[in-house]
C-alpha positions in Angstrom: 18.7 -39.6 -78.7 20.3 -37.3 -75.6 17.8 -37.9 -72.9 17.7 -35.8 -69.5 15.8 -37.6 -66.4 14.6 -35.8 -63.5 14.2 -38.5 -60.4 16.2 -40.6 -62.1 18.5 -41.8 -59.3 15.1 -42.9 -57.7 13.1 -45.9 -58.1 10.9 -45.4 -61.7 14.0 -43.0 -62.9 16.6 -45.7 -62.0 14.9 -48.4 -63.9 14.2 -46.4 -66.6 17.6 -45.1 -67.2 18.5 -48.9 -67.0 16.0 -50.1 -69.4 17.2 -47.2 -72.1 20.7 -47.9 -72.1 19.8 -51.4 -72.5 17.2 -51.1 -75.4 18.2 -48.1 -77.4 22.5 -48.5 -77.8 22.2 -45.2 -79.7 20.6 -43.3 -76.4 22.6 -41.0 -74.2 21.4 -40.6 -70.9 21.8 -37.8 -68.3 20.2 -38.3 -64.8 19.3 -35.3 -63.2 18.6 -35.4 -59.4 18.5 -34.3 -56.1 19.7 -37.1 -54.3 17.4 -36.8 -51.6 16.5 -40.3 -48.9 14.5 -42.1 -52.1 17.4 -41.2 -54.9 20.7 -42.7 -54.5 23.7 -43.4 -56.9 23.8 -46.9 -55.4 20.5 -47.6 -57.7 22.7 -46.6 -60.6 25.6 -48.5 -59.7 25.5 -51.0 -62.6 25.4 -48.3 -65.4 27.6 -45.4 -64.3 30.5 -47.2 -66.2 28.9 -47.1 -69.3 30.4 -44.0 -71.7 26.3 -42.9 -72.3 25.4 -42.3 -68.6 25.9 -38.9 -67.0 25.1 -37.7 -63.7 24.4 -33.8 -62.5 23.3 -33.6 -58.7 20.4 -30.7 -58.9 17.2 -29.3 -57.3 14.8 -29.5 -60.0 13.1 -26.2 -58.4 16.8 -24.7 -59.4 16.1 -23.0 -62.3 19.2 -22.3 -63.3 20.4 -25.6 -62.8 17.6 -27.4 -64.5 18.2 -25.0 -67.5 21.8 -26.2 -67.2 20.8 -29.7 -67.2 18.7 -29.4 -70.0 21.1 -28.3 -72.6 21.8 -30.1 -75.3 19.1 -32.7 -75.0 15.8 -34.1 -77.1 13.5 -35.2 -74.1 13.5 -35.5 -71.0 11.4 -37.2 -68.8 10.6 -35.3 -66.0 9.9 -37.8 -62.8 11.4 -35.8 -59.9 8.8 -35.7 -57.1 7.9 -36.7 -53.9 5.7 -39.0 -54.1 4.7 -40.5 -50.4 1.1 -40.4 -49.5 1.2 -40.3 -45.4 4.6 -37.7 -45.3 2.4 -35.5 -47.6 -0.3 -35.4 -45.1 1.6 -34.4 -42.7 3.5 -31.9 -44.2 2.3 -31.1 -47.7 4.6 -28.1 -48.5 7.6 -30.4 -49.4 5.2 -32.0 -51.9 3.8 -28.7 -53.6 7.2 -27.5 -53.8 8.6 -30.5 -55.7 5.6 -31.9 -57.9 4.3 -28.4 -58.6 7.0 -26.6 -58.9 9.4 -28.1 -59.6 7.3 -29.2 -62.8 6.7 -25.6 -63.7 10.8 -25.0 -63.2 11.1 -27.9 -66.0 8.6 -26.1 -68.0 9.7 -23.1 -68.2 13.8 -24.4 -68.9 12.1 -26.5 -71.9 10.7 -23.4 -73.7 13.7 -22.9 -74.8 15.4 -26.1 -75.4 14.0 -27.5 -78.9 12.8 -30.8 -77.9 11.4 -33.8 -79.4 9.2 -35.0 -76.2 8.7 -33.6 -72.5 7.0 -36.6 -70.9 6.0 -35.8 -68.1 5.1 -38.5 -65.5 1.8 -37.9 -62.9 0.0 -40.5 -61.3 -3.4 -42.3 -61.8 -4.1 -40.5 -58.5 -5.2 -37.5 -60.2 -8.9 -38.7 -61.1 -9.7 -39.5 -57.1 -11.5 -42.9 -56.0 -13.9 -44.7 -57.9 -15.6 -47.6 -56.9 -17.4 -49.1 -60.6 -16.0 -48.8 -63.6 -12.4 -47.2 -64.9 -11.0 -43.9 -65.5 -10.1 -42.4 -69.0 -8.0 -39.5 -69.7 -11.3 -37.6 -70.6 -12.5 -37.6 -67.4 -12.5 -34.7 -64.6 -8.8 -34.9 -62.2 -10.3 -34.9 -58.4 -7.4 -35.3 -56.7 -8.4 -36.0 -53.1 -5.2 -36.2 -50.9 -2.3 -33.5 -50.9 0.0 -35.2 -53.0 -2.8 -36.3 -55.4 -3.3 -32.8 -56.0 0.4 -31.4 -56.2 0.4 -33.9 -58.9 -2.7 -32.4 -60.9 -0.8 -29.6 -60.6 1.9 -30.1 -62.4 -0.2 -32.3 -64.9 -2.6 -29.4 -65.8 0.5 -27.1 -65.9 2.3 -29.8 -68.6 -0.8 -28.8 -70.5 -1.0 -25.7 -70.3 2.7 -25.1 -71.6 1.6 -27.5 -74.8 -1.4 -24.9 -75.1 0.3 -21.7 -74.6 4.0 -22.2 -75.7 3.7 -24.6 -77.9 6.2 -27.2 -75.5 6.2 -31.0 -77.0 4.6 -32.1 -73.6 2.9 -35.7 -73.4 1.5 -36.9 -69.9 1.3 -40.0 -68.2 -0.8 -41.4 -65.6 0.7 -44.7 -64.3 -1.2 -47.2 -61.8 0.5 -48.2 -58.7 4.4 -49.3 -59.4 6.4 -51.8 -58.3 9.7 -53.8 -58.9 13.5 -53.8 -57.9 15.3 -50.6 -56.2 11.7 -49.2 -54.7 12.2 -47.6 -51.5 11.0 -49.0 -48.6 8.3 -47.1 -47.3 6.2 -47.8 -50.4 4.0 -51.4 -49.4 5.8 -54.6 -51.3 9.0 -53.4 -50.2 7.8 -52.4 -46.4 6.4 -55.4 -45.6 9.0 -57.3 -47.1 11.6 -55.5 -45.2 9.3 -56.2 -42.1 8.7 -60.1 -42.7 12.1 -60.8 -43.0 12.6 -59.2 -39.8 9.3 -60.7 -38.3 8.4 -57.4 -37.1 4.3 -56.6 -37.2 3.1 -55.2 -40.4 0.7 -52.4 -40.2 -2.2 -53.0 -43.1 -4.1 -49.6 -43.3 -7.9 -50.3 -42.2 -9.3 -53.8 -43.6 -6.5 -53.9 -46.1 -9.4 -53.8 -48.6 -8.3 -50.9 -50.5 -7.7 -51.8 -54.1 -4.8 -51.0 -56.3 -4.0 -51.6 -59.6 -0.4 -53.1 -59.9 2.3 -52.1 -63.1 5.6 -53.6 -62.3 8.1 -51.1 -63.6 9.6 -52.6 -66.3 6.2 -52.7 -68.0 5.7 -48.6 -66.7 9.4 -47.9 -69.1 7.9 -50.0 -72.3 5.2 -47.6 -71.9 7.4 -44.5 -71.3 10.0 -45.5 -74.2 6.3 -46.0 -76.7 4.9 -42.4 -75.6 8.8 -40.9 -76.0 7.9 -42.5 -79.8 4.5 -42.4 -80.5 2.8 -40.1 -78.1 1.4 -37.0 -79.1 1.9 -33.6 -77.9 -0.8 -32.2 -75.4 -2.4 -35.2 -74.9 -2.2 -37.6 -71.7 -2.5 -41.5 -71.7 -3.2 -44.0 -68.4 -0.9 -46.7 -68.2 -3.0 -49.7 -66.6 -1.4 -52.4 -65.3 -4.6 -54.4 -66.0 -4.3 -56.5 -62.5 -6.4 -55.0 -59.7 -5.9 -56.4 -56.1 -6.7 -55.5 -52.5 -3.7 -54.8 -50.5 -4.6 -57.6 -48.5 -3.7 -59.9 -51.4 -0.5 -58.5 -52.3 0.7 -58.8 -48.5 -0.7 -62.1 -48.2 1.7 -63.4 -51.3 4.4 -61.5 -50.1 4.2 -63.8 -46.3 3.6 -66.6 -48.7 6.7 -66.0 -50.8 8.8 -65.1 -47.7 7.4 -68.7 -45.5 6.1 -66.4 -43.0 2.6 -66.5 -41.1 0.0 -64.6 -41.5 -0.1 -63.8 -38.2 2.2 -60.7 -38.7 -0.2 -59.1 -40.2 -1.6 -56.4 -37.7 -4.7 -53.4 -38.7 -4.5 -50.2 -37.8 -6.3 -46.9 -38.2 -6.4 -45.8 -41.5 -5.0 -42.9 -43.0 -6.9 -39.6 -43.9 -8.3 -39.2 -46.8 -7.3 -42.8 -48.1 -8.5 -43.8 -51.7 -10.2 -46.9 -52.1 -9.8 -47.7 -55.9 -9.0 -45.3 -58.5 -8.9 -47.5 -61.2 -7.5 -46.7 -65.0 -8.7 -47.4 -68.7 -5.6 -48.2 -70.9 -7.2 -48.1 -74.1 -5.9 -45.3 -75.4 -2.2 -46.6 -74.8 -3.0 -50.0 -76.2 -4.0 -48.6 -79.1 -0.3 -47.5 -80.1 0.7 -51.3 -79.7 1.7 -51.2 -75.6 0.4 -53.8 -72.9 1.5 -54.6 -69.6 3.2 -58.1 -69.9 4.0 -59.3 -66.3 1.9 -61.3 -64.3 0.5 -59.7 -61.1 1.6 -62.7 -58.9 4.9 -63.4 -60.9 5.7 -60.0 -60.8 5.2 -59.6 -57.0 6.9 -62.7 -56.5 9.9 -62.5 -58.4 10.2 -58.7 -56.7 10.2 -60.1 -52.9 12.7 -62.1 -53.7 14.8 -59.3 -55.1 14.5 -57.4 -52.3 15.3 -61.0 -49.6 18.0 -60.8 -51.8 19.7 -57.7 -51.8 19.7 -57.0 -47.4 22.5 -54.7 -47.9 20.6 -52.1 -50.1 17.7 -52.2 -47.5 19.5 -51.7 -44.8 21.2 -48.7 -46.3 18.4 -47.1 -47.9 16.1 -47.4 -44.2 19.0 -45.9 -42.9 18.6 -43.0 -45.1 15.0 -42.6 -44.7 15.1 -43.2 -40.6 17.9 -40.0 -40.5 15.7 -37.7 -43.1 12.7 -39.0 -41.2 14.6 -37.2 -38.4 15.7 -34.0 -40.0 12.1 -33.2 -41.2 10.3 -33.8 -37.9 13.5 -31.7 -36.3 12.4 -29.0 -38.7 9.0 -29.1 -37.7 9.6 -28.5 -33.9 
């Protein structure tokens, strides 16, 4: 298999292309990214030895260079997007340029590339908030935030290329990820980065807001199934199966870290903040995936990753304090 990754010098992409190389030795991986503050080679350190790994630096809303990329390849997995909530808000252009299209960039180069399987990855964020019961893929997408909805973008535009061109396209809506080599402006690593530095950390309203938690090596089982098994034109939820407040999570995180709870300091919550948006995985478990690590394991095991690994930390808060800068610079 020659596999092309959008994103995947960044967080999901660099685990995946990790977990590939590791569990197909036939599998040839090229990593196609932008290298922006969230991507960086330094996730990929431990592979780019290996013979299968390549790496082109590219804009996926390049179409040229995407088309490039694409040559020669089966799948690809297409994961390059910006994907944080509160920058969105702010300025939601940057969003709808790289999750929209960017997506239809990606499309349009795999028209004409004779593959297998274009997964392409969305979010459970699509559906909206729901407060009883779960979301299936049959349901309505009611995308209520700006990156929500750059994302039903580009999942409805996955479709559409199925529909109309014919392009091998099979989507995926993942609950909320976590694990090694997340950037820290996403919560577990945050707060962690905060604790150890027993700065304040800022919980969002009551901290009641519920989330449903797939650490990311179960999220590239999943993705390495649908590559498999998935068919073309549908769209599948992966559920993590372990909902928790984000009160919870931060609360294990101090606990793991021997820090007090004092720390922990509310503030106004964001606009348009979802409650729950909660997934049924049914359809996925029915081609023989499950999610196989334990919410507080999981969580656990992924503080003490990042308590262990300072250095990467520092370097990537460095990188997203100076792009922090450069955007608000470009926004007078």
């Amino acid at each position: 298999m020659q596999l092309l990754v959008t994103g995947g010098a960044g967080f999901i992409g660099s685990n995946f292309v990790r977990y590939m190389l590791g569990a197909h030795p036939d599998c040839r991986v090229r990593v196609f990214d932008k290298l922006t503050y969230a991507g960086s080679l330094d996730n990929l350190a431990d592979v780019q030895g290996d013979a299968r790994f390549e790496f082109v630096q590219g804009d996926v809303c390049d179409a040229d260079a995407i088309r490039a990329a694409m040559q020669g390849v089966d799948v690809v997995v297409h994961m390059a997007a910006e994907s944080h909530n509160d920058r969105a808000i702010l300025g939601p252009e940057t969003a709808m340029r790289t999750n929209y299209m960017g997506t239809f960039h990606a499309l349009e180069a795999a028209r004409d590339a004779n593959l297998k399987c274009f997964l392409h990855v969305a979010t459970d964020e699509v559906y909206g908030a729901k407060m009883e019961g779960k979301y299936t893929e049959k349901d309505a997408l009611e995308a209520r935030s700006p990156y929500a909805a750059s994302k039903a973008g580009g999942d409805r535009l996955a479709y559409a290329y199925f529909i109309t061109y014919g392009v091998p396209t099979v989507i995926t809506r993942p609950s909320n990820n976590y694990g090694p080599y997340q950037f820290p402006e996403k919560l577990i690593p945050f707060f962690t980065y905060l604790a150890l530095r027993d700065e304040n950390l800022p919980v969002y309203g009551n901290g009641l807001q519920m989330r449903d938690w797939l650490h990311v090596q179960d999220h590239c089982r999943a993705m390495d199934t649908l590559i498999a098994e998935g068919q073309p034109g549908e769209a599948y939820n992966i559920a993590g199966d372990n909902e928790h407040t984000n009160i919870e999570t931060i609360r294990v995180i101090l606990s793991e870290l021997g820090k007090p709870e004092t720390l922990i300091k509310h503030v106004e919550d964001r606009p348009g903040h979802d409650i729950r948006y909660p997934i049924d995985g049914s359809k996925l478990h029915a081609l023989g995936w499950r999610p196989e690590v334990p919410w507080e394991a999981g969580v656990r095991e992924t503080v003490r990753w990042f308590a262990g690994h300072r250095e990467w930390m520092d370097a990537a808060v460095e990188r997203g304090r100076e792009f922090k800068e450069k955007w608000y610079k470009d926004r007078g």
